[in-house]
Every structure is written in structure tokens, then in C-alpha cells.
mmCIF file of the N, C-alpha and C atoms, coordinates in Angstrom:
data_MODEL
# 
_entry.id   MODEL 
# 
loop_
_atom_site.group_PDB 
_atom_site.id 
_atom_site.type_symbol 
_atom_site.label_atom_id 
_atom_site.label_alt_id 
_atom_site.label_comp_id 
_atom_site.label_asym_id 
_atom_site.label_entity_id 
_atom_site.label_seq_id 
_atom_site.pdbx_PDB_ins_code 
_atom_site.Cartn_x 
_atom_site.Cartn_y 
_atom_site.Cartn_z 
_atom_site.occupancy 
_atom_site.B_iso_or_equiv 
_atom_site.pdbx_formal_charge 
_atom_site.auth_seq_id 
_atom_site.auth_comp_id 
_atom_site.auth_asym_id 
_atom_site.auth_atom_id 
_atom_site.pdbx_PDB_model_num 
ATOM 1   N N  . UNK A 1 1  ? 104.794 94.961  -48.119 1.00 0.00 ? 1  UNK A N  1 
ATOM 2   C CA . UNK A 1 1  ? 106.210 95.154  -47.938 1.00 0.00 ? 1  UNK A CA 1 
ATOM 3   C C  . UNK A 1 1  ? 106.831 94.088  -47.036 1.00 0.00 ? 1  UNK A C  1 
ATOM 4   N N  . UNK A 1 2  ? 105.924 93.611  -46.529 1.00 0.00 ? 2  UNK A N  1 
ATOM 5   C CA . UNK A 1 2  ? 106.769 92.329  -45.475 1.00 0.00 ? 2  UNK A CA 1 
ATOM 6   C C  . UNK A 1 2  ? 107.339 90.935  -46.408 1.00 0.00 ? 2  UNK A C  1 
ATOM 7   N N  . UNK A 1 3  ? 106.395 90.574  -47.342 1.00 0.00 ? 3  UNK A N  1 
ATOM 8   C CA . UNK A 1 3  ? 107.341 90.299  -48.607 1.00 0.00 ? 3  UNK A CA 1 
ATOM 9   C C  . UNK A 1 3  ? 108.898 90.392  -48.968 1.00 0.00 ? 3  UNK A C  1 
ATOM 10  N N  . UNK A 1 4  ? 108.622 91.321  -48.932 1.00 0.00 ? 4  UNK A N  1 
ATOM 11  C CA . UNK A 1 4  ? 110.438 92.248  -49.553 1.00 0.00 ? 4  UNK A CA 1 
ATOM 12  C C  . UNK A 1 4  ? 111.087 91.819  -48.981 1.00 0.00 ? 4  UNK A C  1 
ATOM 13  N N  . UNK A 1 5  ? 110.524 92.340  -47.014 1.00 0.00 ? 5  UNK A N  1 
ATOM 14  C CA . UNK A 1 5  ? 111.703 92.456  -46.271 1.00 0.00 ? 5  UNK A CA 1 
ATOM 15  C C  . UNK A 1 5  ? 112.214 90.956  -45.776 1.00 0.00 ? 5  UNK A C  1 
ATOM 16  N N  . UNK A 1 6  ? 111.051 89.920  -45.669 1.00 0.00 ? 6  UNK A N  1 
ATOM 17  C CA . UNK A 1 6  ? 111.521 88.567  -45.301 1.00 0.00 ? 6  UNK A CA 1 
ATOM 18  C C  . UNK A 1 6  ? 112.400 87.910  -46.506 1.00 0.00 ? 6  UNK A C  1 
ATOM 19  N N  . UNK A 1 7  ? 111.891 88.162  -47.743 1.00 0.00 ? 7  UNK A N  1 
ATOM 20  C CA . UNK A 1 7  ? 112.762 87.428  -48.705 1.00 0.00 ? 7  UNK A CA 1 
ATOM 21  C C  . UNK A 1 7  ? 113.851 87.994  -48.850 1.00 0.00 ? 7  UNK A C  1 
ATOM 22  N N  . UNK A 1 8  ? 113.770 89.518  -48.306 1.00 0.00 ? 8  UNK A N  1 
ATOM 23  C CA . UNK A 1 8  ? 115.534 90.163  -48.292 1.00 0.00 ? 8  UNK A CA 1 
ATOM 24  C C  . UNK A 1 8  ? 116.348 89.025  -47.368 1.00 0.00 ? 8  UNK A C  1 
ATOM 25  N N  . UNK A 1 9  ? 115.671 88.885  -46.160 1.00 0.00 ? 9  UNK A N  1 
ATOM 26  C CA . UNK A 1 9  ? 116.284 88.779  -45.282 1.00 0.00 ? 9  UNK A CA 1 
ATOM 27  C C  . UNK A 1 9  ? 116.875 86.836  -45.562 1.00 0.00 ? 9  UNK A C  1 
ATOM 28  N N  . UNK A 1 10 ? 115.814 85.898  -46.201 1.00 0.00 ? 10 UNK A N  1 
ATOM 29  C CA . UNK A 1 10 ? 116.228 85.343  -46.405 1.00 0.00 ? 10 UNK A CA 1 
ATOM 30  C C  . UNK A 1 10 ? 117.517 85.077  -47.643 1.00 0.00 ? 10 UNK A C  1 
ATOM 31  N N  . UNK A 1 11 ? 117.599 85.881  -48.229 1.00 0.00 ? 11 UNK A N  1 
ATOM 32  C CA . UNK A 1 11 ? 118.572 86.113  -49.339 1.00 0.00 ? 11 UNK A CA 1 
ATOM 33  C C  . UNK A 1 11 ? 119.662 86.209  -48.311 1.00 0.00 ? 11 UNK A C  1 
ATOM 34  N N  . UNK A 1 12 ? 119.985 87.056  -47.588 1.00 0.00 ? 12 UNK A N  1 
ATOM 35  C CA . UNK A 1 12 ? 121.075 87.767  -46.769 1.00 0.00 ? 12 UNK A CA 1 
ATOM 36  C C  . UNK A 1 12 ? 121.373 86.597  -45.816 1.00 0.00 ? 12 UNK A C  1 
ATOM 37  N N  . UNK A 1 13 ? 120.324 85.717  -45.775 1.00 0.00 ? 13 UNK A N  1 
ATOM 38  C CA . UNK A 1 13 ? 120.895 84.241  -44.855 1.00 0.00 ? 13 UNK A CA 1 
ATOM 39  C C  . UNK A 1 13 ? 121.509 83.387  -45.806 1.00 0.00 ? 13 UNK A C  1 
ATOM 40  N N  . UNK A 1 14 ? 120.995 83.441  -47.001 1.00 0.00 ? 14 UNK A N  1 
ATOM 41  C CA . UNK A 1 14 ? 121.737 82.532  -47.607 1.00 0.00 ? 14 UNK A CA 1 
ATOM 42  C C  . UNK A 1 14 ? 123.238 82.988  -48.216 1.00 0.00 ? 14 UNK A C  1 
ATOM 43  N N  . UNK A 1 15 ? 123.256 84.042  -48.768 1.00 0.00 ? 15 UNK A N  1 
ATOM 44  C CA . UNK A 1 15 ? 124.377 84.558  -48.679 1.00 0.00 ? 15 UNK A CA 1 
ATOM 45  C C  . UNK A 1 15 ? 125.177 84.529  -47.379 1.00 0.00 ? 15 UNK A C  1 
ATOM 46  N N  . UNK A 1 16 ? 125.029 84.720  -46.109 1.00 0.00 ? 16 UNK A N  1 
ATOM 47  C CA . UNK A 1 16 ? 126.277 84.661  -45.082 1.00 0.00 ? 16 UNK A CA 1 
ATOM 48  C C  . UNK A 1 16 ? 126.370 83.130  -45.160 1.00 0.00 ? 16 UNK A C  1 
ATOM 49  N N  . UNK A 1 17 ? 125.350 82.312  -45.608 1.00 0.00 ? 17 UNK A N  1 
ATOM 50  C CA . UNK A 1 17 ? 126.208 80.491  -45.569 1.00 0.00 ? 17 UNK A CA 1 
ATOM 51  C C  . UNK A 1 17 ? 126.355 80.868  -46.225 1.00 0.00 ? 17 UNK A C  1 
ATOM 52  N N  . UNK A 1 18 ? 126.972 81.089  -47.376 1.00 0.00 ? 18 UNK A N  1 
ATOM 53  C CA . UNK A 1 18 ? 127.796 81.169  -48.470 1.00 0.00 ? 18 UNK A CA 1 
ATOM 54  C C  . UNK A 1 18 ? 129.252 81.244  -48.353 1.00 0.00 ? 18 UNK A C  1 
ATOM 55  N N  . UNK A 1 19 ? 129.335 82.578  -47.461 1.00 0.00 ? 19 UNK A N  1 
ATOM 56  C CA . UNK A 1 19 ? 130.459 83.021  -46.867 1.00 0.00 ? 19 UNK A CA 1 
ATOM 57  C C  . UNK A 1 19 ? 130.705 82.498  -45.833 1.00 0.00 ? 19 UNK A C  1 
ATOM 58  N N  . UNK A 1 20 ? 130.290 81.721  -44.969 1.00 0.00 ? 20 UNK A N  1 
ATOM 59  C CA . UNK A 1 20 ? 130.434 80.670  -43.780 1.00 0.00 ? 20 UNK A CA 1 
ATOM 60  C C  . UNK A 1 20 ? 131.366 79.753  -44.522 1.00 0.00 ? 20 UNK A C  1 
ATOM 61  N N  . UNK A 1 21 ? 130.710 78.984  -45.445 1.00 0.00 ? 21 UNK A N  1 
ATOM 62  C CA . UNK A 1 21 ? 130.976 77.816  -46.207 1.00 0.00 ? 21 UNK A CA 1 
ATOM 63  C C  . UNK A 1 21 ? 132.550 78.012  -46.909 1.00 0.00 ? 21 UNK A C  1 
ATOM 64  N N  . UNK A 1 22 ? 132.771 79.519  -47.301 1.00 0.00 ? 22 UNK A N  1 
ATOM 65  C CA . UNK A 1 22 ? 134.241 79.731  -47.769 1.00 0.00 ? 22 UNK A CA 1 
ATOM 66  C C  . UNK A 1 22 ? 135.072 79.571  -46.936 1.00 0.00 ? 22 UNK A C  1 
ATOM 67  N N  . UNK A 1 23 ? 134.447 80.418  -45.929 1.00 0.00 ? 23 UNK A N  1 
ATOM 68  C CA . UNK A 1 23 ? 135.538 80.405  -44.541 1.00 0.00 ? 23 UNK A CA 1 
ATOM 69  C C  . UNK A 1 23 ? 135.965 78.981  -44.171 1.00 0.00 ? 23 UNK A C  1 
ATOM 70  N N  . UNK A 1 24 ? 135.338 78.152  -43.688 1.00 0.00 ? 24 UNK A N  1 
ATOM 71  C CA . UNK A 1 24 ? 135.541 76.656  -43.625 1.00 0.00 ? 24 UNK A CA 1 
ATOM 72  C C  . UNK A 1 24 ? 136.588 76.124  -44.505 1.00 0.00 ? 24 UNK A C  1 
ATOM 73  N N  . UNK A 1 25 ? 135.706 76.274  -45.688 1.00 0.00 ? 25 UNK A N  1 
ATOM 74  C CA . UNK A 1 25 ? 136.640 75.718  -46.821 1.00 0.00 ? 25 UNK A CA 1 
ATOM 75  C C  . UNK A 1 25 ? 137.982 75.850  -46.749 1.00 0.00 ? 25 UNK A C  1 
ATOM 76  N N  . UNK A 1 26 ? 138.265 77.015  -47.115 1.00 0.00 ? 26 UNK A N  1 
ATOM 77  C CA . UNK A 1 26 ? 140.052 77.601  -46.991 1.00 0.00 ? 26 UNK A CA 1 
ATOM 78  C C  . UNK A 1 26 ? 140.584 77.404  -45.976 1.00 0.00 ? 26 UNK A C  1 
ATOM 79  N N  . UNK A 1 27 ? 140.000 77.637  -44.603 1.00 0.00 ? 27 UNK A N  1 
ATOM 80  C CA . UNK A 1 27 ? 140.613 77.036  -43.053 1.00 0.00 ? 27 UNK A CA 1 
ATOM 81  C C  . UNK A 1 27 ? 140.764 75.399  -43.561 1.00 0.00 ? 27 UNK A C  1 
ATOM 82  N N  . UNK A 1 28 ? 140.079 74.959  -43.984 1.00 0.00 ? 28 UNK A N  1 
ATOM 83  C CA . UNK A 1 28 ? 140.250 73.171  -44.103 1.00 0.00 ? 28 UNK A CA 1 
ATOM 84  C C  . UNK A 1 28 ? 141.269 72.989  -44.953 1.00 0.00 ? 28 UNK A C  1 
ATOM 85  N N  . UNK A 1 29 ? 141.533 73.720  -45.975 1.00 0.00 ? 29 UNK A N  1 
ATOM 86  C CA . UNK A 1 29 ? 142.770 73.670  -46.902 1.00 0.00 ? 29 UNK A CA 1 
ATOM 87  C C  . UNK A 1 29 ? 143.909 74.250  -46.338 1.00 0.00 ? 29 UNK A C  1 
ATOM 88  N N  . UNK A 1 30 ? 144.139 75.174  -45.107 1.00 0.00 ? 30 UNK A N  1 
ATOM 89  C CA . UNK A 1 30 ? 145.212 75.859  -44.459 1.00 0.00 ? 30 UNK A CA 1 
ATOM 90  C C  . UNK A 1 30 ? 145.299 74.470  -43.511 1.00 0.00 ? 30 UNK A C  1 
ATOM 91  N N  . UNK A 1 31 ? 144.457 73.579  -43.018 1.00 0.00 ? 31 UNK A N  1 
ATOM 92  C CA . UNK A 1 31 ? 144.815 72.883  -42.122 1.00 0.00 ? 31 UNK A CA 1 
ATOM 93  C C  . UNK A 1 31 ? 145.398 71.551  -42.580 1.00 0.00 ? 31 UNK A C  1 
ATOM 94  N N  . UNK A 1 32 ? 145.056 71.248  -43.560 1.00 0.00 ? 32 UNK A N  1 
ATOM 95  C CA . UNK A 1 32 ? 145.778 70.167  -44.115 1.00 0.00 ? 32 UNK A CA 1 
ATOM 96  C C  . UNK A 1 32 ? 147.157 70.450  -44.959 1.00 0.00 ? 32 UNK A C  1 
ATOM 97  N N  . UNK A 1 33 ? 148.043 71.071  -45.091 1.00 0.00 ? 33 UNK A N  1 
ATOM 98  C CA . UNK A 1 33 ? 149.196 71.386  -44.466 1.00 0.00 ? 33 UNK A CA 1 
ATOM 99  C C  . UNK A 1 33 ? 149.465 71.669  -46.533 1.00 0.00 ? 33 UNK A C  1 
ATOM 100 N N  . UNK A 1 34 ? 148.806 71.919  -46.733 1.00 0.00 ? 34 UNK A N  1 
ATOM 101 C CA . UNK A 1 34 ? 149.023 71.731  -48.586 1.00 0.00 ? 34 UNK A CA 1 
ATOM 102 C C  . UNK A 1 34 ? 149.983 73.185  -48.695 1.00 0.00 ? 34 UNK A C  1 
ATOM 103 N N  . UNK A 1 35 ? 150.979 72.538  -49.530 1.00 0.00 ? 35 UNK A N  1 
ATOM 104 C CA . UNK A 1 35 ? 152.126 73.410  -50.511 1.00 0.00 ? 35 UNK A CA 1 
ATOM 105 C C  . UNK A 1 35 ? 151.734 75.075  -50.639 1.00 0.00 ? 35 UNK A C  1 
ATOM 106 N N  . UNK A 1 36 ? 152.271 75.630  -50.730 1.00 0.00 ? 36 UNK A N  1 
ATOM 107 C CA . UNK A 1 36 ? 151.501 76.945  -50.974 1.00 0.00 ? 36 UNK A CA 1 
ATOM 108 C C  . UNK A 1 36 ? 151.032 77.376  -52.692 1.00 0.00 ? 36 UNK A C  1 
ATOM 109 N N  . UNK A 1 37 ? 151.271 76.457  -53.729 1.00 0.00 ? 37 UNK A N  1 
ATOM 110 C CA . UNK A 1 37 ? 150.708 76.158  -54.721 1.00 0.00 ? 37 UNK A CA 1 
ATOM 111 C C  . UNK A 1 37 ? 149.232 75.843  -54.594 1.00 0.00 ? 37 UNK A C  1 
ATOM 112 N N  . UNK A 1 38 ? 149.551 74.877  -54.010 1.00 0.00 ? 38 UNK A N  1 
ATOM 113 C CA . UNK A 1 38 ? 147.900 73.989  -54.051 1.00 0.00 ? 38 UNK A CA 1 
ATOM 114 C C  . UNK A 1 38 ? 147.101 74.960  -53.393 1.00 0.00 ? 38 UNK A C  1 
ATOM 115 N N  . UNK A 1 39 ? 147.617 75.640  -51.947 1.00 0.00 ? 39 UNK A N  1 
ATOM 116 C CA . UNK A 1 39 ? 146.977 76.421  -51.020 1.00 0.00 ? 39 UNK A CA 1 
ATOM 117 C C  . UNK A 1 39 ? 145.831 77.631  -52.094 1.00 0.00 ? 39 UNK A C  1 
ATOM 118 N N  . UNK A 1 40 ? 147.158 78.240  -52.925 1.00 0.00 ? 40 UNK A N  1 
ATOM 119 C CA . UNK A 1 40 ? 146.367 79.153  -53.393 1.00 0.00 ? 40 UNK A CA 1 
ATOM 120 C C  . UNK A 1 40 ? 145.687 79.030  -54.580 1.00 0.00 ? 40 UNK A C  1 
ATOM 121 N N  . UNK A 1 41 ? 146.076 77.401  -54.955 1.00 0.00 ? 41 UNK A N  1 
ATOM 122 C CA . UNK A 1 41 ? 144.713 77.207  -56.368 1.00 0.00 ? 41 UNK A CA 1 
ATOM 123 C C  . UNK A 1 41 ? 143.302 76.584  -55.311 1.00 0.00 ? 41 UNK A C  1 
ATOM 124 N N  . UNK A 1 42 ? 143.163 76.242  -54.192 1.00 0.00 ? 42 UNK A N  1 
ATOM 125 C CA . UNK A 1 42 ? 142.331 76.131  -53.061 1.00 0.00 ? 42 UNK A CA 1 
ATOM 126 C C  . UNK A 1 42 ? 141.517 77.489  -52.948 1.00 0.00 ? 42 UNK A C  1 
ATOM 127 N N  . UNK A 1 43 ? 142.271 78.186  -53.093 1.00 0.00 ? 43 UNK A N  1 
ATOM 128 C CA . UNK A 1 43 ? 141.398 79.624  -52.215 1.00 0.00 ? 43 UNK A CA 1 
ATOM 129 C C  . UNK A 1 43 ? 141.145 80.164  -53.714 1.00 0.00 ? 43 UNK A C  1 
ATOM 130 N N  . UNK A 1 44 ? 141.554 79.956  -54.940 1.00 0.00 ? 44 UNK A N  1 
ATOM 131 C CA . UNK A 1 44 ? 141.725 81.052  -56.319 1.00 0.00 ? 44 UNK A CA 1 
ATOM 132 C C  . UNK A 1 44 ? 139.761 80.094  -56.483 1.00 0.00 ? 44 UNK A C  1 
ATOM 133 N N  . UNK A 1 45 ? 140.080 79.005  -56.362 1.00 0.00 ? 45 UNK A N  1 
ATOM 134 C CA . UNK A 1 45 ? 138.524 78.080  -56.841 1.00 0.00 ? 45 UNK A CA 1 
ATOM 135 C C  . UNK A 1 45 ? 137.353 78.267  -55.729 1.00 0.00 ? 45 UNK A C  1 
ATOM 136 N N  . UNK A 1 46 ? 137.629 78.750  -54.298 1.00 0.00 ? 46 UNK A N  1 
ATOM 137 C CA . UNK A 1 46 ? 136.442 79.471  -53.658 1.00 0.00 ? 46 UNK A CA 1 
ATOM 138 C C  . UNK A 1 46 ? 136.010 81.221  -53.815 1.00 0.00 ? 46 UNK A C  1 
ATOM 139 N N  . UNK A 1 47 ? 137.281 81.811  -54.355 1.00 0.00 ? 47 UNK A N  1 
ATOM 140 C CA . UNK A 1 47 ? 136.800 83.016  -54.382 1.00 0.00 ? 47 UNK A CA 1 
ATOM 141 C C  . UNK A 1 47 ? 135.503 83.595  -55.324 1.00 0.00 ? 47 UNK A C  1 
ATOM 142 N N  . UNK A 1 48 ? 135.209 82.671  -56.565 1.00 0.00 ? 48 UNK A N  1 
ATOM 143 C CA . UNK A 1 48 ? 134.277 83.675  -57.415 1.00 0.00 ? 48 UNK A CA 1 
ATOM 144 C C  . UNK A 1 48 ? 132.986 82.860  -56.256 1.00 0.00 ? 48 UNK A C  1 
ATOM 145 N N  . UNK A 1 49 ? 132.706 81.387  -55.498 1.00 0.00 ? 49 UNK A N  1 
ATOM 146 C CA . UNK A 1 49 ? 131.880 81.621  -54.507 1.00 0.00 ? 49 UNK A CA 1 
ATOM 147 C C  . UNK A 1 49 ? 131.609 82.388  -53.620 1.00 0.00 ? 49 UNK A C  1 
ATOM 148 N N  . UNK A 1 50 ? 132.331 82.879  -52.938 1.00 0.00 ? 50 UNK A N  1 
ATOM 149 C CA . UNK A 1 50 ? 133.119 83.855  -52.111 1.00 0.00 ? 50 UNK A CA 1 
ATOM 150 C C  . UNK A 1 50 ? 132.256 85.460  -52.439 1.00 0.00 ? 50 UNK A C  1 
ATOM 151 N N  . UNK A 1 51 ? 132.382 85.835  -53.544 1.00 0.00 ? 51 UNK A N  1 
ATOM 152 C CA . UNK A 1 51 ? 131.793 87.093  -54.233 1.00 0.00 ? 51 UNK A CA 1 
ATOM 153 C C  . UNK A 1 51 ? 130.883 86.878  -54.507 1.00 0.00 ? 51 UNK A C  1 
ATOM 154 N N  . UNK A 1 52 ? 129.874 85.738  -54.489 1.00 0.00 ? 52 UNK A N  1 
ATOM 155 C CA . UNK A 1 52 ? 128.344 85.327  -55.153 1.00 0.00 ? 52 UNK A CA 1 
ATOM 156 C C  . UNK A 1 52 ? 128.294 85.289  -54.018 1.00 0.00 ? 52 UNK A C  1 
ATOM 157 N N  . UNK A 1 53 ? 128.410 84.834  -52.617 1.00 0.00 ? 53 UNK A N  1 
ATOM 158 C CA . UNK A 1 53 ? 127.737 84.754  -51.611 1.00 0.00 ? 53 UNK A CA 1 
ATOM 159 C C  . UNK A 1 53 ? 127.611 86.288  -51.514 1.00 0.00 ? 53 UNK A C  1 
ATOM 160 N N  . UNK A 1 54 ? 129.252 86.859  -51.502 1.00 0.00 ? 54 UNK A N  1 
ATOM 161 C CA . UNK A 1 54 ? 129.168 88.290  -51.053 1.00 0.00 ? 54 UNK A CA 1 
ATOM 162 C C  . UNK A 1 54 ? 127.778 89.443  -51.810 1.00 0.00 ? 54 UNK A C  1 
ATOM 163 N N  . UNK A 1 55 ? 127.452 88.887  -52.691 1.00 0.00 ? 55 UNK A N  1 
ATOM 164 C CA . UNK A 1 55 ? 126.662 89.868  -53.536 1.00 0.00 ? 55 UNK A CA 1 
ATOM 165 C C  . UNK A 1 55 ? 125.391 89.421  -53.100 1.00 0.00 ? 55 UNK A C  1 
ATOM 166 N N  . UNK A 1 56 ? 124.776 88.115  -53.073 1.00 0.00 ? 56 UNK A N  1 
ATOM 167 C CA . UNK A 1 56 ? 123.491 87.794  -52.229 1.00 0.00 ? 56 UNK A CA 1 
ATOM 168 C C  . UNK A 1 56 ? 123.491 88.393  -51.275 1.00 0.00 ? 56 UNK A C  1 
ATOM 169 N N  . UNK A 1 57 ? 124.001 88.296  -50.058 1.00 0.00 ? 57 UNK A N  1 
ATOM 170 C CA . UNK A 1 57 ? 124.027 89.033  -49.199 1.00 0.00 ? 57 UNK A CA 1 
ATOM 171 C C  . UNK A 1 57 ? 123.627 90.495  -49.096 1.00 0.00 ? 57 UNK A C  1 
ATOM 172 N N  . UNK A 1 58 ? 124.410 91.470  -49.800 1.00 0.00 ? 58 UNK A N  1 
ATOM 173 C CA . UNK A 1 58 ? 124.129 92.862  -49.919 1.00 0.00 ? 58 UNK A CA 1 
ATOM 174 C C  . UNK A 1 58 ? 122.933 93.105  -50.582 1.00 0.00 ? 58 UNK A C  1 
ATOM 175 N N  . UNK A 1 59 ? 122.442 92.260  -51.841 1.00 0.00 ? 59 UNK A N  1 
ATOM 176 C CA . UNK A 1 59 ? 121.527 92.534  -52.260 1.00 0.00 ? 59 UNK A CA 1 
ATOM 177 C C  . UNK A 1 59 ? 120.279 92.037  -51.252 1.00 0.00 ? 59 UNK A C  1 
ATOM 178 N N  . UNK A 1 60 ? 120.271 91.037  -50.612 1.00 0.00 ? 60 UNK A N  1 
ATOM 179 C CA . UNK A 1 60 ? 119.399 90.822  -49.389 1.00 0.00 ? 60 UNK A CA 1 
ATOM 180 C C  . UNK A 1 60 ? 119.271 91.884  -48.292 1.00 0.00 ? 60 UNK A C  1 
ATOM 181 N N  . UNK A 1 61 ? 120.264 92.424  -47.798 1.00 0.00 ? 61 UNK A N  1 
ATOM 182 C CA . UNK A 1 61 ? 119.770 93.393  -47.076 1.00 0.00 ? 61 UNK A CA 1 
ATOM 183 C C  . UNK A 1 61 ? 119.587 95.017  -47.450 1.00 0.00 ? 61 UNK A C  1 
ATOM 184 N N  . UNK A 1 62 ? 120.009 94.787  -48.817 1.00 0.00 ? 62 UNK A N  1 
ATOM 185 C CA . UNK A 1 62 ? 119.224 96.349  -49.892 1.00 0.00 ? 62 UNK A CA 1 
ATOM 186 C C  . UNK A 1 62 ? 117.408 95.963  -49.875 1.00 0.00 ? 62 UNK A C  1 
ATOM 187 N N  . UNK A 1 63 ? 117.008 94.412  -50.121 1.00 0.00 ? 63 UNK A N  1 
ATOM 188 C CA . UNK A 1 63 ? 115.983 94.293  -50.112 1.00 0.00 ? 63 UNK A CA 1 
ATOM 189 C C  . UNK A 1 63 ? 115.343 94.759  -48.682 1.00 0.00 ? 63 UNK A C  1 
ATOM 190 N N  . UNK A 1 64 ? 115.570 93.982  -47.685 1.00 0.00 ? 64 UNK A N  1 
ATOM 191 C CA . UNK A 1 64 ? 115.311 94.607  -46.476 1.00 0.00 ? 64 UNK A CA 1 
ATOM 192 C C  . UNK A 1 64 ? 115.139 96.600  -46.090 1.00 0.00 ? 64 UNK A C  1 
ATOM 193 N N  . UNK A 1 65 ? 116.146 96.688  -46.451 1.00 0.00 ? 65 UNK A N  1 
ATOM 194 C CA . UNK A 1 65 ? 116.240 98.245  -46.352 1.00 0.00 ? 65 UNK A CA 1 
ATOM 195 C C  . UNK A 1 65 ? 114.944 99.135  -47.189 1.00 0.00 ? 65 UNK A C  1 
ATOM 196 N N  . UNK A 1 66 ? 115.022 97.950  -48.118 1.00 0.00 ? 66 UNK A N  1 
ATOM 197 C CA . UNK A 1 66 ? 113.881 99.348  -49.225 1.00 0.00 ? 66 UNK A CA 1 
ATOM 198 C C  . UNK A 1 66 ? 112.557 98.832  -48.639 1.00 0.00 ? 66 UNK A C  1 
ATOM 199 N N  . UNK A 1 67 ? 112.246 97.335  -47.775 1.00 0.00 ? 67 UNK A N  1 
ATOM 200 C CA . UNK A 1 67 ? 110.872 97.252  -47.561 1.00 0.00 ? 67 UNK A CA 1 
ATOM 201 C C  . UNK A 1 67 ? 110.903 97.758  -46.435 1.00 0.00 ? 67 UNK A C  1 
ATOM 202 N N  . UNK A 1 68 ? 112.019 98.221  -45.698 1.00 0.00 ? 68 UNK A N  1 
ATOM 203 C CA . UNK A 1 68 ? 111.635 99.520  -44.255 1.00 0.00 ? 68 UNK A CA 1 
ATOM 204 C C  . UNK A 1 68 ? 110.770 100.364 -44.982 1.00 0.00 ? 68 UNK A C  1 
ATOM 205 N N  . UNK A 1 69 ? 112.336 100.938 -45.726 1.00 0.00 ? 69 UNK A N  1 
ATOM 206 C CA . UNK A 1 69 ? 111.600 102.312 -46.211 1.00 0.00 ? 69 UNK A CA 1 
ATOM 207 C C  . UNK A 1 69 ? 110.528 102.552 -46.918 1.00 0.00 ? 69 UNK A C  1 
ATOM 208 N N  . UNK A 1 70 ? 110.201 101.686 -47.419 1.00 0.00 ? 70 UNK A N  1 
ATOM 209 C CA . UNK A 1 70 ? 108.765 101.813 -48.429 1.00 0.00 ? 70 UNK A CA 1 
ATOM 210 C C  . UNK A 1 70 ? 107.061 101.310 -47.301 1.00 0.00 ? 70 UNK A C  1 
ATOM 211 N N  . UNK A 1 71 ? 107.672 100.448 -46.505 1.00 0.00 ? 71 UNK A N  1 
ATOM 212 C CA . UNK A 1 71 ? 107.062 100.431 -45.343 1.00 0.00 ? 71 UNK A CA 1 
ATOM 213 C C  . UNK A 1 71 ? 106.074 101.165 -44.633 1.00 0.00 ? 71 UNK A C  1 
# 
């Protein structure tokens, strides 16, 4: 089970850079002063990243959780 729980856990790291990496992103596009057009075709082209990080993540620490419990 330590298997599970490290590769959960690495899943769940790579997923929060994921979501690190959005955050950045869109702050870098709010800071360079872009139209509110551009702004939100900026943030419309990180969001399906945005939800793939978000879903690595959860599924990384479901992995974690079940190699407690099975543990």
C-alpha cells in the first residue's frame, strides 16, 4: 500500500503545479493591462488546464486516502 499512497501523493503534487501554474498565468495576463476581451479569452484557454490539474489532484489524494485505509 505504500505504492498507492506515494504515487497518490505524487499525482496530488503534480496536480497543485498545475493549479500553481494557472494561477500565475491569469495574474500575468491581469498584469499586463490586456482589454477585457483578450483578458477573458486568457483565462477561457487556462481553464480546461485549470480542471485537469483540478482532477489530478483529487484523484491523487483519493489515492492516498484508499492506501490509508487499505493500509
Amino acid at each position: 500500500m505504500d505504492g498507492l499512497i506515494w504515487g497518490g501523493a505524487v499525482i496530488s503534487v503534480a496536480g497543485l503545479a498545475g493549479l500553481l501554474w494557472c494561477i500565475f498565468k491569469v495574474a500575468a495576463a491581469k498584469r499586463a493591462g490586456l482589454s477585457e476581451d483578450e483578458l477573458r479569452e486568457a483565462v477561457r484557454r487556462v481553464v480546461p488546464i485549470n480542471m485537469g490539474a483540478l482532477f489530478l489532484s483529487v484523484i491523487g489524494l483519493m489515492m492516498v486516502i484508499l492506501g490509508i485505509f487499505l493500509g
